[in-house]
Each structure stands twice: as C-alpha cells, then as structure tokens.
C-alpha positions, 0 to 999 in steps of 0.5 A, a space after each residue: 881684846 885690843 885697845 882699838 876694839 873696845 874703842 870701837 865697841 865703846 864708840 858704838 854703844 855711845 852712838 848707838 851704833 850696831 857693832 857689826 856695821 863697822 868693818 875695820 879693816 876696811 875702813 883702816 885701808 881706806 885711812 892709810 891709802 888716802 894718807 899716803 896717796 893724798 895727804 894724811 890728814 885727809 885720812 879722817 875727814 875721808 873716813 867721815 866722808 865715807 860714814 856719811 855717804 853709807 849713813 845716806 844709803 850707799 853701799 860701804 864697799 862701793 863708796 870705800 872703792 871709788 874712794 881709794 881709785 880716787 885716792 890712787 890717781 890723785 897725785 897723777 893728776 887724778 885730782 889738785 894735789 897742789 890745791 893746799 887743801 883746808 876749807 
C-alpha cells in the first residue's frame, strides 16, 4: 500500500468517512487542472470546495466537471485571473 492510501484510509477512519466515497483519482485531476489553469493554491480550497458541494448533495462528478471547465476558460476570460486572489 502507498503512502497516499493509508492517509486516506487513516483520514477516513478519523472522520468517520466511508472509504468508498473518495475517488482519488478524480479528485487529484481536479487539484492538478485548477493549479495549472488557476493558480496552485487554488487546488486545495477547490478540492474543499467540491467536498463541501458532494457533503450538500450534489453529484461528485457533476460538480468535479463544472469545476474543471471553469477551471479550463479561467485564464481565457472565463474568470478574474488577475484578481490577486486570497480573501
């Protein structure tokens, strides 16, 4: 087992969480578009972001895709990328 799955599975038990609703791959995607097309350290508060969207009842892979594409037209004028981010 890999470094990455037993935090996960440690972070899991400790919250309590059901393993099987984390789907990693997708969520590391998601963290490596948005530092890429955004800023990196958007990456982490997307990714709480998208936790606290799918803990509200909305679908991981719907909200994970209407991420990346605002993620992907950011810098295209899709969003303020010159806004200096941090509130």
């Amino acid at each position: 087992m890999s470094t990455l799955a037993d935090w996960i599975n440690a972070a899991c038990a400790e919250l309590g969480i059901d393993q099987g609703a984390v789907d990693q791959r997708r969520i590391l995607d998601l963290a490596r578009d948005v530092a890429h097309q955004v800023d990196r350290p958007a990456a982490p508060l997307t990714a709480f972001l998208l936790g606290i969207a799918v803990g509200a009842g909305q679908d991981l892979d719907g909200a994970a895709d209407r991420l990346v594409a605002l993620a992907a037209g950011w810098g295209a004028g899709g969003g303020d990328a010159g806004n200096g981010g941090g509130q």
